[in-house]
One Martini backbone bead per residue (centre of mass of N, CA, C, O) as a GRO file, in nm:
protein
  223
    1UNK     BB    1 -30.992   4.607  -3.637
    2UNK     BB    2 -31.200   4.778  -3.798
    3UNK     BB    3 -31.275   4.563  -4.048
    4UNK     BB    4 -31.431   4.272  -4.175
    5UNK     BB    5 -31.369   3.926  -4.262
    6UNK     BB    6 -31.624   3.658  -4.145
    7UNK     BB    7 -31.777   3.386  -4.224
    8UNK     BB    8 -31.920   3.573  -4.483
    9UNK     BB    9 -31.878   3.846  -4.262
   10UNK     BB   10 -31.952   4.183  -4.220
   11UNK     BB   11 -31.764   4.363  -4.008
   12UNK     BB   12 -31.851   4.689  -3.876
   13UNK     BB   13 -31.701   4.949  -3.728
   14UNK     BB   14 -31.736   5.219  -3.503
   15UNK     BB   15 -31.565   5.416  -3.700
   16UNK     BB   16 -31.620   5.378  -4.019
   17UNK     BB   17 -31.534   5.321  -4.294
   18UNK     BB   18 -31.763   5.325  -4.605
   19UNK     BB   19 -31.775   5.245  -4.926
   20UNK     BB   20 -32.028   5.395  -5.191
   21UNK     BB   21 -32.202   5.267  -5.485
   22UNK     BB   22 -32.361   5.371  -5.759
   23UNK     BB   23 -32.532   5.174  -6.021
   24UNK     BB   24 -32.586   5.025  -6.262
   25UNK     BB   25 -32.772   4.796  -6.393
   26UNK     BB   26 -32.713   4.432  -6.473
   27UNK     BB   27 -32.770   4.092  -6.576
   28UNK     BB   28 -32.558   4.006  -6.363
   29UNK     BB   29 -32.762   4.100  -6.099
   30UNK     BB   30 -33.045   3.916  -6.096
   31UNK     BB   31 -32.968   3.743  -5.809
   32UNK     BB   32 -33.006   3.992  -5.646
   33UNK     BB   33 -33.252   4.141  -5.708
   34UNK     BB   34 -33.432   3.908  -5.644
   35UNK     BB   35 -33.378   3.878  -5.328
   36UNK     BB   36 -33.494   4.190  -5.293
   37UNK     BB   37 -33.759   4.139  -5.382
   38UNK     BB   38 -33.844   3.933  -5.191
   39UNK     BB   39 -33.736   4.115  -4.912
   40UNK     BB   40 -33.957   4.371  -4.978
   41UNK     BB   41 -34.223   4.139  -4.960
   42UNK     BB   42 -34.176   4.098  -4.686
   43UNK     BB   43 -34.177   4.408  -4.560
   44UNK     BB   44 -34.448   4.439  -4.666
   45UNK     BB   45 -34.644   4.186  -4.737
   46UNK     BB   46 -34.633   4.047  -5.024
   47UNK     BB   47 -34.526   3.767  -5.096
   48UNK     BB   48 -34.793   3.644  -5.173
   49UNK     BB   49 -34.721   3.815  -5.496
   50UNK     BB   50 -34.463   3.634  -5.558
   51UNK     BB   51 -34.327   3.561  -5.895
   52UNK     BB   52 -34.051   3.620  -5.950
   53UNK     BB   53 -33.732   3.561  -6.130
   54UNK     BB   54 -33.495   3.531  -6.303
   55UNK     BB   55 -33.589   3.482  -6.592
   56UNK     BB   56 -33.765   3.705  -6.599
   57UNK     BB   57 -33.606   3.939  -6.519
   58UNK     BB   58 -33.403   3.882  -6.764
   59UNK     BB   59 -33.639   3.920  -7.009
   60UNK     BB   60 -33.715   4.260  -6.886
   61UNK     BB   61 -33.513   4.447  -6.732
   62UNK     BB   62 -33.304   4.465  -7.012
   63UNK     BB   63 -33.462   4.571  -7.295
   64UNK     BB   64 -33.335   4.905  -7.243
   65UNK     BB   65 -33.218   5.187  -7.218
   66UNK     BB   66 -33.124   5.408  -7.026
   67UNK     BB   67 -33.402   5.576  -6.892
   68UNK     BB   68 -33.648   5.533  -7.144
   69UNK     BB   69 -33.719   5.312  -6.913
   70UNK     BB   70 -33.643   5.051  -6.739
   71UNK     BB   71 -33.439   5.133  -6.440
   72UNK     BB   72 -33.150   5.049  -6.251
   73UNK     BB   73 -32.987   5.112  -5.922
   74UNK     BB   74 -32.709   4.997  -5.752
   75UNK     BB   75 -32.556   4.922  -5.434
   76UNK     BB   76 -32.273   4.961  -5.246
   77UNK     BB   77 -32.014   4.820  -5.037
   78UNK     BB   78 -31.689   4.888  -4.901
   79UNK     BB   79 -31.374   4.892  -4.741
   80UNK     BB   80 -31.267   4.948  -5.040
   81UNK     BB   81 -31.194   5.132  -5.298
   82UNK     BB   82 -31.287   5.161  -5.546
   83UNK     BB   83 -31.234   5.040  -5.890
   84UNK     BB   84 -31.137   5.075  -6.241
   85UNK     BB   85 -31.409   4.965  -6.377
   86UNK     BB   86 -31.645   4.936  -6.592
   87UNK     BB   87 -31.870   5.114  -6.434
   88UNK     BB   88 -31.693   5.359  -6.453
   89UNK     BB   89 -31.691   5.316  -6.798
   90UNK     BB   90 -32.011   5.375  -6.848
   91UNK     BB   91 -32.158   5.577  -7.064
   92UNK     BB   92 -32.459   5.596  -6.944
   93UNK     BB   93 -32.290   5.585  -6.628
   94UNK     BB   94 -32.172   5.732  -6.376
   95UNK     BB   95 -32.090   5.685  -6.083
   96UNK     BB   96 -32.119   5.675  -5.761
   97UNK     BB   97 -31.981   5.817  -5.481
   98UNK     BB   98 -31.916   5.773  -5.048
   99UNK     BB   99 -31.837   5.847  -4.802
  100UNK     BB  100 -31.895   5.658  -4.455
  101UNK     BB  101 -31.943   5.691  -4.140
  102UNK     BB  102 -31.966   5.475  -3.889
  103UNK     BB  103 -32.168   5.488  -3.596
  104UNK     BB  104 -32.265   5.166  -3.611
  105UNK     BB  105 -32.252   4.866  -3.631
  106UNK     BB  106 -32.200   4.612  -3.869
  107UNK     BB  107 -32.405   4.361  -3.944
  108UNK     BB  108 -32.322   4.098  -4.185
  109UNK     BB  109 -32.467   3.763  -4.248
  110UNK     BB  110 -32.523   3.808  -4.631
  111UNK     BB  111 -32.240   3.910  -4.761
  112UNK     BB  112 -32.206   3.623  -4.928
  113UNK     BB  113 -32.464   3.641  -5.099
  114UNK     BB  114 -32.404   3.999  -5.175
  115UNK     BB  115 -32.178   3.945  -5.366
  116UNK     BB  116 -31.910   4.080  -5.583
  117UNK     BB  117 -31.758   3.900  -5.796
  118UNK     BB  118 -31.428   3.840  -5.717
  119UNK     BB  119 -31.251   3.697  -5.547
  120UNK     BB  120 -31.123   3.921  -5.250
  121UNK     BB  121 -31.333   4.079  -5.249
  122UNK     BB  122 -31.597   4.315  -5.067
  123UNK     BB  123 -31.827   4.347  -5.208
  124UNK     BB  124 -32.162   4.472  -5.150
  125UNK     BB  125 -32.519   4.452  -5.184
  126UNK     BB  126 -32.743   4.651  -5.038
  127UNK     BB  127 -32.929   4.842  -5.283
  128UNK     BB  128 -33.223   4.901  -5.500
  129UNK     BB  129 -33.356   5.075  -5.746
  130UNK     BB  130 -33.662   5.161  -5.943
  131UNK     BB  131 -33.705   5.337  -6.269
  132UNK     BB  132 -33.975   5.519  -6.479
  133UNK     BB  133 -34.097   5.676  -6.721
  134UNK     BB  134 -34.325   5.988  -6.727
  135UNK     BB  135 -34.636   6.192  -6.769
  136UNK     BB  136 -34.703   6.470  -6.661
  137UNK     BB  137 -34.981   6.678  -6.815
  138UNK     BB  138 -34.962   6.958  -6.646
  139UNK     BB  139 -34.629   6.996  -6.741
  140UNK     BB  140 -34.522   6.873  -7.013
  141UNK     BB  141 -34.369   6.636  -6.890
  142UNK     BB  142 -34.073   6.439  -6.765
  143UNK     BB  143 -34.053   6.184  -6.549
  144UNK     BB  144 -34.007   5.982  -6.226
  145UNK     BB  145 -34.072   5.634  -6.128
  146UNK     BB  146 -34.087   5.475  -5.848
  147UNK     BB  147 -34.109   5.122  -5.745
  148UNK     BB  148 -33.823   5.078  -5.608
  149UNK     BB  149 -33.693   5.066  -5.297
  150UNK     BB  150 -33.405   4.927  -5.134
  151UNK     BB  151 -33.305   4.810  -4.815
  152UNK     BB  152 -33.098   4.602  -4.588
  153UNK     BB  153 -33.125   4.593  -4.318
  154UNK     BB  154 -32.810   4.626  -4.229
  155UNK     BB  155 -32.836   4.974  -4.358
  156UNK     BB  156 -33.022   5.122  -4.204
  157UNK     BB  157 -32.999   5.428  -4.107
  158UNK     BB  158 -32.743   5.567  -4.305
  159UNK     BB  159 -32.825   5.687  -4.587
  160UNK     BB  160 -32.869   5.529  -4.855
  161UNK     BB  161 -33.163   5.556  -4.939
  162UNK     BB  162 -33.122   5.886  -5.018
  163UNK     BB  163 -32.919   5.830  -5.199
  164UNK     BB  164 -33.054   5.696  -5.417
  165UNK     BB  165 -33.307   5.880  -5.452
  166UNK     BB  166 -33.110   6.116  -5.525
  167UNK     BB  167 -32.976   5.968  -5.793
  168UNK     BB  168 -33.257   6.016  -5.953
  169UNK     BB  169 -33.267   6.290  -5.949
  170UNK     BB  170 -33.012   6.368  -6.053
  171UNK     BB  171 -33.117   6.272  -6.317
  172UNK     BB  172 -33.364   6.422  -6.392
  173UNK     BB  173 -33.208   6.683  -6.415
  174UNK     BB  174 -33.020   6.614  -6.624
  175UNK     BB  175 -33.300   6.550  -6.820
  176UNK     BB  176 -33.537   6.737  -6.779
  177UNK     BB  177 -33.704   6.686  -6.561
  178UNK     BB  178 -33.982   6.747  -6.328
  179UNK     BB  179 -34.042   6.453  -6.152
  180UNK     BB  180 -34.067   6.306  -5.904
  181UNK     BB  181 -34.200   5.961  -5.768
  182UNK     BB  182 -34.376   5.768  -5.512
  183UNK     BB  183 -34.477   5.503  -5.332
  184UNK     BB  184 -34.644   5.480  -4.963
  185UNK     BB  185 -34.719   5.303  -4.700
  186UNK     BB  186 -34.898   5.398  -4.460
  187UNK     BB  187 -34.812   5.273  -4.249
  188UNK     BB  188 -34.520   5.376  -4.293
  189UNK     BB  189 -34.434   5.628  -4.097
  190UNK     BB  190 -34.139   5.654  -4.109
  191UNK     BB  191 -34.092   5.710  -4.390
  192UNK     BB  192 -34.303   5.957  -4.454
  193UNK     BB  193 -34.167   6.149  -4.266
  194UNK     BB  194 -33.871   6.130  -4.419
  195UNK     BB  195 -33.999   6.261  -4.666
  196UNK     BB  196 -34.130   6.523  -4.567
  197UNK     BB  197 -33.868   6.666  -4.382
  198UNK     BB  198 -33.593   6.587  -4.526
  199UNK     BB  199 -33.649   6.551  -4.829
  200UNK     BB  200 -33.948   6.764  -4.921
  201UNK     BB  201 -34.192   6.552  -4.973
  202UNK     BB  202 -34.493   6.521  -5.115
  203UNK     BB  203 -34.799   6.402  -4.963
  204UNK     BB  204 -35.103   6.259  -5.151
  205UNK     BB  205 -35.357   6.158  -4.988
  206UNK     BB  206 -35.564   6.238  -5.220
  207UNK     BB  207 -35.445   5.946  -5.359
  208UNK     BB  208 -35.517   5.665  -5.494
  209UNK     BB  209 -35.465   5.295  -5.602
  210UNK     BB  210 -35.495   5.166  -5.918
  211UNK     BB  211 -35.572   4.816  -6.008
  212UNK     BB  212 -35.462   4.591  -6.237
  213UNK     BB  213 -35.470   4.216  -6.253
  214UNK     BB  214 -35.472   3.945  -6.386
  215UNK     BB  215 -35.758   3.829  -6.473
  216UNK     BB  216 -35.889   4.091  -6.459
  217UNK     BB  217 -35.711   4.251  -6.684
  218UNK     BB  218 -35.810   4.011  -6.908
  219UNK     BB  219 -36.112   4.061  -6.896
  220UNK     BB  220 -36.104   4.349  -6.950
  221UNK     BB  221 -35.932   4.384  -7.235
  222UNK     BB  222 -36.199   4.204  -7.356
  223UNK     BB  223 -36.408   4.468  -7.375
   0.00000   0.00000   0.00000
């Protein structure tokens, strides 16, 4: 058997097919989301500044139509073609599907975790953008701002992470943005190495990140 699923986990053998889809979130993703971001913030070192609950990011994350503001786009994959459901159907976004052949095996023993939907399928979320416009003043155009791109550690290397990025290019180029931006720190360097050689992207050493937050910024606020 090319691939199954055994006691909760996606085993997927190598030379098979495996289908991904990129879709808008949406409220019901949450609990996944949360997971990611988590997942993120343990892969930064950044654990101990996280804060996001469910109901935070209920309340926060899905409060503007897409594209406006806040919005995020789930990455999935299944071991069989999608169906014709709602998110096919999302007024607001076509999704994106690929088929890609695995050169390695994947073994996820966290898909039953990351699974989506009812019984019986096989559908499980890989990783997700996060992303909201902004306004370059110097090309007097908007932009998109990636804040957050994370796949979960066994789909790396795989090419997901450059499909999510793609697809938010391709959002902007069809919105008449002019340009995508995020952030990489600096230690990643092989992250780095992959946006500017593969991707074509400008890495620009000689800007800093300035941030104020928690009591700093009520403090400042106050001035």
């Amino acid at each position: 058997m090319a691939a199954e699923i055994s006691n909760g986990a996606n085993h997927i053998a190598k030379n098979s097919p495996v289908f991904a889809r990129i879709r808008l979130g949406e409220i019901s993703d949450v609990p996944h989301i949360h997971k990611l971001i988590y997942q993120l913030a343990v892969f930064e070192h950044f654990e101990h500044l996280f804060e996001a609950t469910e109901e935070s990011l209920s309340a926060t994350l899905f409060k503007s139509p897409p594209f406006q503001s806040v919005t995020c786009f789930i990455l999935e994959v299944s071991l069989h073609p999608f169906p014709q459901d709602k998110h096919s159907k999302n007024p607001n976004y076509t999704p994106i599907t690929k088929t890609i052949d695995v050169e390695e095996p994947i073994n996820d023993p966290d898909s039953k975790v990351f699974k989506v939907g009812i019984a019986g399928n096989d559908i499980v979320v890989v990783g997700w953008v996060i992303f909201f416009p902004n306004y370059p003043a110097f090309l007097a155009n908007q932009g998109f701002h990636v804040d957050n791109l994370f796949v979960r550690e066994f789909y790396r290397g795989r090419g997901f992470g450059k499909m999510l990025l793609s697809a938010v290019a391709t959002q902007a180029v069809k919105l008449g943005f002019c340009r995508v931006d995020w952030i990489c720190l600096k230690w990643n360097q092989k992250a780095l190495k992959f946006y500017e050689e593969v991707i074509g992207a400008e890495v620009m050493n000689e800007w800093g990140v300035c941030r104020l937050v928690g009591n700093d910024l009520v403090a400042f606020g106050r001035n």
